[in-house]
N, CA, C and O atoms as CSV, one atom per row, in Angstrom:
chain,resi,resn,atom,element,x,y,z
A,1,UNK,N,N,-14.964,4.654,7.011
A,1,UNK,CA,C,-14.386,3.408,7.469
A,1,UNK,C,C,-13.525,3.710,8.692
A,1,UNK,O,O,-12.812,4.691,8.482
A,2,UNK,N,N,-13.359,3.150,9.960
A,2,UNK,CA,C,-12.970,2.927,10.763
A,2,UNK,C,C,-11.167,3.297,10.621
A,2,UNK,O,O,-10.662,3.345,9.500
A,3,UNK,N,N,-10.765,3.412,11.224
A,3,UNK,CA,C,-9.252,3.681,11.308
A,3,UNK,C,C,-8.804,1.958,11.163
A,3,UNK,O,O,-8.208,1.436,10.221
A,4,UNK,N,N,-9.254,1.377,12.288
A,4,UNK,CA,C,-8.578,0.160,12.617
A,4,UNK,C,C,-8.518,-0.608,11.482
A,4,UNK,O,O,-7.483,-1.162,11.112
A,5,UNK,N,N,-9.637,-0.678,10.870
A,5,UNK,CA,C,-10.362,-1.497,9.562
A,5,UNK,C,C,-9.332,-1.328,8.714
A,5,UNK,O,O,-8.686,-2.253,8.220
A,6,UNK,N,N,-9.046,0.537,8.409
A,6,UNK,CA,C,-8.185,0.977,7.224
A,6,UNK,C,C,-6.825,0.044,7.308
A,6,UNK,O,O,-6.313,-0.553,6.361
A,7,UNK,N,N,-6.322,0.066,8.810
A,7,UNK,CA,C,-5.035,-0.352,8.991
A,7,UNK,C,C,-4.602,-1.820,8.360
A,7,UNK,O,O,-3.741,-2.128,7.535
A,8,UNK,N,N,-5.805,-2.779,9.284
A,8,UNK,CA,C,-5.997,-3.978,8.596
A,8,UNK,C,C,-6.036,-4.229,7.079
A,8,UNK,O,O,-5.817,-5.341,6.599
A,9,UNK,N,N,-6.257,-3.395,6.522
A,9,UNK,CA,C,-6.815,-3.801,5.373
A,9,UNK,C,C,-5.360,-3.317,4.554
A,9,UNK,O,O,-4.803,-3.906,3.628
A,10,UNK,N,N,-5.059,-2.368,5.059
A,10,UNK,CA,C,-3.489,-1.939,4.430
A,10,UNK,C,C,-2.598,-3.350,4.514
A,10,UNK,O,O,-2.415,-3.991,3.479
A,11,UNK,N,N,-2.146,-3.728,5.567
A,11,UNK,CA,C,-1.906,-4.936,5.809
A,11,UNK,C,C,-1.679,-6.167,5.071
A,11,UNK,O,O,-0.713,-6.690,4.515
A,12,UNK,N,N,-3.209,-6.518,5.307
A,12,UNK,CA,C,-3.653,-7.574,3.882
A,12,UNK,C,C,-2.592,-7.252,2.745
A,12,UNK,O,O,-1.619,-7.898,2.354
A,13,UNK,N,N,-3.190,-5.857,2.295
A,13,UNK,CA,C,-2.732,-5.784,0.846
A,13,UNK,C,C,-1.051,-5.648,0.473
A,13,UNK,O,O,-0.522,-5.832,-0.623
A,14,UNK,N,N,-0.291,-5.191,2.005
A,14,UNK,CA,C,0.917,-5.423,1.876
A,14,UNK,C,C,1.490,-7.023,1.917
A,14,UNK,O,O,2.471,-7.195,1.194
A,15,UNK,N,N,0.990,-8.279,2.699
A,15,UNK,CA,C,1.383,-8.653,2.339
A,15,UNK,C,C,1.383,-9.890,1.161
A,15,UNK,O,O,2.073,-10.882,0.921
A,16,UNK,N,N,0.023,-9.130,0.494
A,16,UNK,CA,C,-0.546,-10.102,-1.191
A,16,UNK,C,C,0.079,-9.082,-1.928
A,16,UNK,O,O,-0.113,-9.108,-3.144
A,17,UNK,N,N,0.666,-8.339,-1.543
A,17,UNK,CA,C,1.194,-6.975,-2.998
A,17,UNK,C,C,2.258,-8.597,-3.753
A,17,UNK,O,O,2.718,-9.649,-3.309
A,18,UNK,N,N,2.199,-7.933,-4.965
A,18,UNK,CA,C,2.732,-8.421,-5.999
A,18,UNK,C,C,4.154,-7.425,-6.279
A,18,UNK,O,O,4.174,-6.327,-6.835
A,19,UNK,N,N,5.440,-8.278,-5.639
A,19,UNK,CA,C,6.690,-7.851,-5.385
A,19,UNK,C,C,7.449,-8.542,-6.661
A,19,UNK,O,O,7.176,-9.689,-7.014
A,20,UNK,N,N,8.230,-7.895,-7.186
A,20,UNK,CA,C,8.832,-8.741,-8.319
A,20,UNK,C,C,10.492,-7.788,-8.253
A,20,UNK,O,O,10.577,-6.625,-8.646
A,21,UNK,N,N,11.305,-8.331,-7.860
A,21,UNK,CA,C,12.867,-7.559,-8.071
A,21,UNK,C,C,12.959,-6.331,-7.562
A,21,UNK,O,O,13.194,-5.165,-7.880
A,22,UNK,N,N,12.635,-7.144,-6.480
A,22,UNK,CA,C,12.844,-5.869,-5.149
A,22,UNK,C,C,11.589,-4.498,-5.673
A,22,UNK,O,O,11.660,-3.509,-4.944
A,23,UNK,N,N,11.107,-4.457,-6.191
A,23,UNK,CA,C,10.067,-3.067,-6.192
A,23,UNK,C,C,8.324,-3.264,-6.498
A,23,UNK,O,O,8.014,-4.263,-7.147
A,24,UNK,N,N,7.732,-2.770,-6.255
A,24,UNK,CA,C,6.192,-2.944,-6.213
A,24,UNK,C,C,6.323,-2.200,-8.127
A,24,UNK,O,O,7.149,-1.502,-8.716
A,25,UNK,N,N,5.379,-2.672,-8.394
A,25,UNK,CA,C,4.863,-2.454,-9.972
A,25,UNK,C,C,4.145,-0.762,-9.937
A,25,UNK,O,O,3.725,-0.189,-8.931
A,26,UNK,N,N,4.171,-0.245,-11.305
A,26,UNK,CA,C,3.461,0.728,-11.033
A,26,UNK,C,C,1.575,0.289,-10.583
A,26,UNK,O,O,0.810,0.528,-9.648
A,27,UNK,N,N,1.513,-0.582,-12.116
A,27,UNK,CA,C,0.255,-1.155,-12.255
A,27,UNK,C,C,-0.533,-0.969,-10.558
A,27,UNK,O,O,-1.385,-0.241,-10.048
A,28,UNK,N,N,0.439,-2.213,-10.094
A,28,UNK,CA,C,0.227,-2.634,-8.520
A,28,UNK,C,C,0.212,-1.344,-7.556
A,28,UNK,O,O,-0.465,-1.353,-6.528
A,29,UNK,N,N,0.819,-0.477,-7.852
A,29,UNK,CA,C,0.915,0.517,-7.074
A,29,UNK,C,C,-0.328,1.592,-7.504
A,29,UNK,O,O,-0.585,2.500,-6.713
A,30,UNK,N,N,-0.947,1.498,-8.523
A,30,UNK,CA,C,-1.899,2.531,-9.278
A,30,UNK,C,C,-3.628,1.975,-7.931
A,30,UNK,O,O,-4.412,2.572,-7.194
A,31,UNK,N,N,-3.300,0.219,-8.462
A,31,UNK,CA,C,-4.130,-0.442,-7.848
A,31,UNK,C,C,-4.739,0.102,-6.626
A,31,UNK,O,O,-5.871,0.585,-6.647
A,32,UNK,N,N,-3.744,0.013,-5.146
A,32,UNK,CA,C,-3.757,0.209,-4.041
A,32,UNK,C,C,-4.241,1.570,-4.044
A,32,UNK,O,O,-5.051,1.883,-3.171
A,33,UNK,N,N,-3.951,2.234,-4.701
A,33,UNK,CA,C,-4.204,4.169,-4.407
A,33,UNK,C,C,-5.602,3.790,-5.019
A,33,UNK,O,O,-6.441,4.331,-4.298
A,34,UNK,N,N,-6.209,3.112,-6.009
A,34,UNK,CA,C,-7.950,3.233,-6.382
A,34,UNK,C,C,-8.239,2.997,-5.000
A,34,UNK,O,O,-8.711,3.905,-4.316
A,35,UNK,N,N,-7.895,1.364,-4.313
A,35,UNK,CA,C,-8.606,1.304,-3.334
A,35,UNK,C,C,-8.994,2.235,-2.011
A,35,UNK,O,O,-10.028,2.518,-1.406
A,36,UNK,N,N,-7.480,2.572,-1.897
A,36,UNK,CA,C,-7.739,3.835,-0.788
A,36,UNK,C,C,-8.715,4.824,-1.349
A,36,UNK,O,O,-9.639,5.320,-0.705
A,37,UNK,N,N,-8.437,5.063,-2.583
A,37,UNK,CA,C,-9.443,6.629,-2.704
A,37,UNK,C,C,-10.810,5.934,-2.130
A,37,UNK,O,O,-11.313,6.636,-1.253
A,38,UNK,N,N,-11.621,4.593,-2.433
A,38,UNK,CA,C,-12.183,4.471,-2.151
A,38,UNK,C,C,-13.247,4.533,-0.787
A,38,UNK,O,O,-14.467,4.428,-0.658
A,39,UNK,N,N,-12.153,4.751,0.103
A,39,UNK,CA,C,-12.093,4.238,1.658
A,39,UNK,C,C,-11.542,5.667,2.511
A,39,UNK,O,O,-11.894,5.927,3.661
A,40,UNK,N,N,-10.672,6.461,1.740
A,40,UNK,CA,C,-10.171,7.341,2.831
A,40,UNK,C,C,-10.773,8.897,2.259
A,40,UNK,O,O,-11.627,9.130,1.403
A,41,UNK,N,N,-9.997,9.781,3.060
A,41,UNK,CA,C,-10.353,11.212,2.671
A,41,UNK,C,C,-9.222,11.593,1.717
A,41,UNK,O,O,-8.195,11.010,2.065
A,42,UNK,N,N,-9.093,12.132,0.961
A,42,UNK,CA,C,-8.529,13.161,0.201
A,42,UNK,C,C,-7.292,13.077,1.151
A,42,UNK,O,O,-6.462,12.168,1.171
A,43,UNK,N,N,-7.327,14.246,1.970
A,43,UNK,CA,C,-5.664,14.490,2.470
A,43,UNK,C,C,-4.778,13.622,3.289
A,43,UNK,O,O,-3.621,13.899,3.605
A,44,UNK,N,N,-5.735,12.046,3.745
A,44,UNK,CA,C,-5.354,10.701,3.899
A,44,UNK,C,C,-4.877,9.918,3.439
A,44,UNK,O,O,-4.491,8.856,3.928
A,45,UNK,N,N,-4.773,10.515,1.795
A,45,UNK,CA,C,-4.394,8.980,0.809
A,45,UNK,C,C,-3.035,9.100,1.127
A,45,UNK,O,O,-2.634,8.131,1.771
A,46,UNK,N,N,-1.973,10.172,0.840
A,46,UNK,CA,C,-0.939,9.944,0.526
A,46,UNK,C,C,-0.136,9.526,2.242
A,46,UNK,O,O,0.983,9.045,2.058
A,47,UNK,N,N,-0.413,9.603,3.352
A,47,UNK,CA,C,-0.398,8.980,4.513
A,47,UNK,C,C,-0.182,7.642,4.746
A,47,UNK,O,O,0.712,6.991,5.286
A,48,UNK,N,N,-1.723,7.279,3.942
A,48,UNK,CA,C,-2.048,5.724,3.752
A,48,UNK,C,C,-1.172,5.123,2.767
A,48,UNK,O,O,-0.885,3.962,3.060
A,49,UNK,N,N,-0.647,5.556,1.674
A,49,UNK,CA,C,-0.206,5.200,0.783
A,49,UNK,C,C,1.350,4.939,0.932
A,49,UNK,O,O,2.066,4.099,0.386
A,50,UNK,N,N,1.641,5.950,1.868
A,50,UNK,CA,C,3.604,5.934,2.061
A,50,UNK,C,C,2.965,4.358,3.460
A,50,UNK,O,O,3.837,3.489,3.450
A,51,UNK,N,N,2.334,4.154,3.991
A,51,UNK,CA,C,1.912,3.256,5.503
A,51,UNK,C,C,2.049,2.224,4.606
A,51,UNK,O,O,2.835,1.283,4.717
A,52,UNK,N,N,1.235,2.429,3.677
A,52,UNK,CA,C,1.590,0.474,2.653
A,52,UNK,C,C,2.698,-0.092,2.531
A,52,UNK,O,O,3.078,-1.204,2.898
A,53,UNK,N,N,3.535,1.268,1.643
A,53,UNK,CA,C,4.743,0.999,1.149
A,53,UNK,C,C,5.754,0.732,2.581
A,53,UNK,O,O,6.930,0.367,2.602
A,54,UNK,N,N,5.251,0.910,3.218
A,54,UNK,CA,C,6.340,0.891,4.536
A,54,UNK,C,C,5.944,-0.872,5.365
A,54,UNK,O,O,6.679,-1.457,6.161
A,55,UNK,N,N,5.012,-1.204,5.003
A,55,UNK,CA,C,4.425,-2.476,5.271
A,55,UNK,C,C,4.859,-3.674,4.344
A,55,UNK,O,O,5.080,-4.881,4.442
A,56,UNK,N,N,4.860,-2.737,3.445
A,56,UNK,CA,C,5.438,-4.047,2.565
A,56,UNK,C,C,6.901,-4.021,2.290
A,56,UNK,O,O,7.444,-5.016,1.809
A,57,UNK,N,N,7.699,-2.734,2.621
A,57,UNK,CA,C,9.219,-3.117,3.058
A,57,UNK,C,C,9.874,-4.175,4.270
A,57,UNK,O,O,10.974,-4.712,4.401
A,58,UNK,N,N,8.564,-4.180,5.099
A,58,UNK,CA,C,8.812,-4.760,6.059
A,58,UNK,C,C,8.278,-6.469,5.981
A,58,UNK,O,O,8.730,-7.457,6.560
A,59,UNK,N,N,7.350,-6.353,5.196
A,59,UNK,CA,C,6.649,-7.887,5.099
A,59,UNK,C,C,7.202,-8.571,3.841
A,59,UNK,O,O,6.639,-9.584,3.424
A,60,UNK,N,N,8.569,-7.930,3.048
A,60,UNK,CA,C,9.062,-8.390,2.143
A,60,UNK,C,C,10.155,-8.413,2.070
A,60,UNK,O,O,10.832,-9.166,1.370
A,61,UNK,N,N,10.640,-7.278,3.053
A,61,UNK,CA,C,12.251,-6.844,3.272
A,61,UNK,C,C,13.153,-6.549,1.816
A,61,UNK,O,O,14.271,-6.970,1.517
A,62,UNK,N,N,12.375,-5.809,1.171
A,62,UNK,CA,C,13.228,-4.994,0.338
A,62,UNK,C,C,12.721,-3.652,0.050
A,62,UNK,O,O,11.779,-3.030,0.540
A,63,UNK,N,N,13.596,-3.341,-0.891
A,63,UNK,CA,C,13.578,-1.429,-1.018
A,63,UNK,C,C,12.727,-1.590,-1.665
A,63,UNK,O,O,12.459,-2.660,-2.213
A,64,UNK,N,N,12.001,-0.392,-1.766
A,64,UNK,CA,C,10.764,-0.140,-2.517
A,64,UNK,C,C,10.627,1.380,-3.432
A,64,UNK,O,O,10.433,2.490,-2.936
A,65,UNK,N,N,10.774,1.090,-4.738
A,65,UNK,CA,C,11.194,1.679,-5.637
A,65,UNK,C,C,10.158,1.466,-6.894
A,65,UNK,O,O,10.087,0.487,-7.638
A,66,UNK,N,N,9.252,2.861,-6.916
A,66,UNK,CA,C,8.398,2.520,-8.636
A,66,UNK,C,C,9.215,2.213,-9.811
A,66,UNK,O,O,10.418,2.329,-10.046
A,67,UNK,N,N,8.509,1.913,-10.282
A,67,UNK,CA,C,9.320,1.723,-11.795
A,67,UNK,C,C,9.232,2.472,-12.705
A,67,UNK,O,O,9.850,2.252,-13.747
């Protein structure tokens, strides 16, 4: 998949993530990492994965903290 595509699509999902008291869910957070595995390489996920969380601090404006 395309870089640009990946980005977009990170995007999207930051800002439909399911935010509840200031922190993303694990559930929700388990979610997003299937999809990437789907789409990226191995030593990409965790890249892609901190890029979400940083998207959706910003498209939600709060801290972002698993549970």
């Amino acid at each position: 998949m395309k870089e640009t595509t990946i980005h977009a699509l990170l995007q999207l999902l930051a800002l439909i993530a399911n935010v509840s008291e200031g922190k993303i869910s694990s559930k929700a957070e388990k979610i997003i990492r299937d999809i990437l595995k789907r789409v990226v390489r191995t030593e990409k996920l965790n890249d892609y994965l901190n890029e979400f969380r940083s998207l959706v601090l910003k498209n939600h404006k709060i801290n972002i903290r698993k549970e």
